[in-house]
N, C-alpha and C positions, 0 to 999 in steps of 0.2 A: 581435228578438223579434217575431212576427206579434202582432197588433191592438195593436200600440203604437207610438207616436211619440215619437222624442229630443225633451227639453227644447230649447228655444234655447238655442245655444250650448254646449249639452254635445259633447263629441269622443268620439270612438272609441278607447278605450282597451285593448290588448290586452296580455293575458297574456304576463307571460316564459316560463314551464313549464309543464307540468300539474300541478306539485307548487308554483306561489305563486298559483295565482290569486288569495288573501289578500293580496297584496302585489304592487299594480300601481302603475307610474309614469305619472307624465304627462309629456304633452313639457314642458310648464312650467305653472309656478305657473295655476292660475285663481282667481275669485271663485265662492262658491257660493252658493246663494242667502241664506244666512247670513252674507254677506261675509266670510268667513273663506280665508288663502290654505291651498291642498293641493297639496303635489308628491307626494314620499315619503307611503307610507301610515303613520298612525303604529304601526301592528304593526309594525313594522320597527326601532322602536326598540330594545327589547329585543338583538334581535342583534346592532347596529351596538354597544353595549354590550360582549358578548361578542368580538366580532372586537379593539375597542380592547384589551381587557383583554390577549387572545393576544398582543395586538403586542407591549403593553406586557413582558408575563413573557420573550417572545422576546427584548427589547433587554437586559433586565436580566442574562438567562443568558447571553448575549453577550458582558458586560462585567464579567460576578461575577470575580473572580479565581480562585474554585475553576477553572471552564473554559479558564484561561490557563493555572496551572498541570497541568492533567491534558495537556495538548497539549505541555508543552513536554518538547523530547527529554533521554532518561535521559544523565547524565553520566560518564565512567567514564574513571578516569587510570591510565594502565599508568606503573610502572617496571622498570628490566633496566640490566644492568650495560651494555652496550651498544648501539648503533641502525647500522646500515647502512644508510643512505638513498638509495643507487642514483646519488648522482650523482657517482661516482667521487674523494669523497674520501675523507680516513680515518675511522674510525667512529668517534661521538661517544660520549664515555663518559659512563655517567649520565643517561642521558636519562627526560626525564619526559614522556611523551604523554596532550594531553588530548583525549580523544574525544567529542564530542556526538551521541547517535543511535549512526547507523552510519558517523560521518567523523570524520578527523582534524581537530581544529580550530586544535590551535598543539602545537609542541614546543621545550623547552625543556631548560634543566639543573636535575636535580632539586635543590629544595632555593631555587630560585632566587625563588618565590613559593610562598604555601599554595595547597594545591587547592580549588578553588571549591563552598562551603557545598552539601552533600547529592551531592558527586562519589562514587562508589565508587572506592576504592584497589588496586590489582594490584599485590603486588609481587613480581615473576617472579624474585628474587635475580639469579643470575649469568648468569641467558640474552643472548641477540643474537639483536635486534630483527631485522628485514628487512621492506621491500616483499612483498606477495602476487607471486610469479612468476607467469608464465602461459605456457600450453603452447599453440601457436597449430595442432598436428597431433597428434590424438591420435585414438586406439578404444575408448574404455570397453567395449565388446561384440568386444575380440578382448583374449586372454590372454597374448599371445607367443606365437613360435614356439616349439613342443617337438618337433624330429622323434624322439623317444624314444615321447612320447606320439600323433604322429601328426598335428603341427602344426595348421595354420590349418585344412585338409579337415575334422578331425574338429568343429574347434567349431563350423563354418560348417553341416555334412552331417547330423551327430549329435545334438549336444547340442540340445534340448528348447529353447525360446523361455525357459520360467518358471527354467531353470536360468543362463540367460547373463544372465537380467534382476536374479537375483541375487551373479552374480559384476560384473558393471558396476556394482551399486549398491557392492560390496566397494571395487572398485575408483576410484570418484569418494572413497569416503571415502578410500581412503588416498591419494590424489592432492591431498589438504587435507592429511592429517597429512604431506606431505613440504613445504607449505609453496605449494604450488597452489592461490591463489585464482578462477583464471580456468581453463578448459579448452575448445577449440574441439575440438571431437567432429567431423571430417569423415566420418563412417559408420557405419551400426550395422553393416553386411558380411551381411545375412539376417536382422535379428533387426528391421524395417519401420519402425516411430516406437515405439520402445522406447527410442530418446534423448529424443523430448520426455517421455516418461512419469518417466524418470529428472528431467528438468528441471524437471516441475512436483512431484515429491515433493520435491526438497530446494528448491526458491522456497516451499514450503507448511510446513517446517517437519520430515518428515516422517523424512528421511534428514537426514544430515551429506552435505557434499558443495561442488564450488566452485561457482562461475558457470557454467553451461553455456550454449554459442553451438551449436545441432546442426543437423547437415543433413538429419536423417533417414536413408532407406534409401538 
């Protein structure tokens, strides 16, 4: 400030923002001529209030139990008269699988312990069970050969993009209802990234449909 001179021993004290100049620090404590010590301004108090409080309600919602239980995965026990489990013995009859989320987490013979409090129960009667197969060479955007109808040429030359994007979506769903959890799409054959389009509508919920691995066009 012109026509004025600092105290002795007063410092130069600057501003953190243009929005505290109310609330400056110092490098450390001093005496003032009140002999009183100042670091922190005591405006400041009040917020340092506020910040604790946040933390506080932050640890408490952390550790509520309501927030454990809404996190933890939904539980869900399938039964079926049988299970074929792929590693080439005979199929187990009676099998009780219990699922957390979207995994298998133990299987056993039904009947052999109760299902764990707030499981959902499936009981598929006289079905057999199986592993998801997977198809590791597949075209959702070609329909079969038909030289009746004019084969591969016509769906490749003719048919419209909005029309194959709907016969592929057909086709990913019924490649699940034959038991197809996985499908490796190596080509859409002209129809360009109309496989990730398909792969992000059923990862989204949108379509039924397996797992798609695509390569595009």
């Amino acid at each position: 400030m012109s026509g004025s001179r600092p105290r002795p021993g007063a410092r130069d004290l600057r501003w953190l923002t243009a929005r505290s100049r109310q609330a400056s620090f110092a490098p450390y404590p001093e005496r003032s001529a009140a002999g009183q010590d100042r670091g922190i301004s005591m405006r400041l108090v009040p917020y340092l209030g506020i910040v604790i409080s946040c933390l506080a309600r932050l640890c408490l919602a952390q550790d509520s139990p309501g927030s454990a239980a809404a996190a933890a995965p939904h539980l869900t026990v399938l039964r079926a008269r049988a299970l074929i489990d792929g590693t080439g013995g005979q199929p187990r009859l009676k099998p009780e699988i219990l699922i957390r989320g979207n995994r298998i987490a133990e299987v056993t013979t039904a009947g052999a312990h109760s299902p764990p409090p707030g499981a959902e129960v499936i009981d598929l009667g006289g079905a057999t069970l199986l592993p998801g197969l997977i198809d590791c060479h597949t075209h959702i955007f070609l329909q079969g050969e038909v030289p009746a109808a004019g084969g591969y040429d016509v769906q490749l030359l003719k048919f419209p993009a909005s029309y194959r994007v709907v016969r592929a979506t057909l086709a990913a769903r019924r490649a699940l209802e034959q038991g197809f959890t996985t499908l490796r799409d190596v080509e859409t054959e002209g129809a360009g990234f109309g496989d990730v389009g398909i792969k992000r509508a059923i990862e989204e919920g949108y379509i039924p449909g397996p797992r798609l691995y695509v390569s595009t066009r």
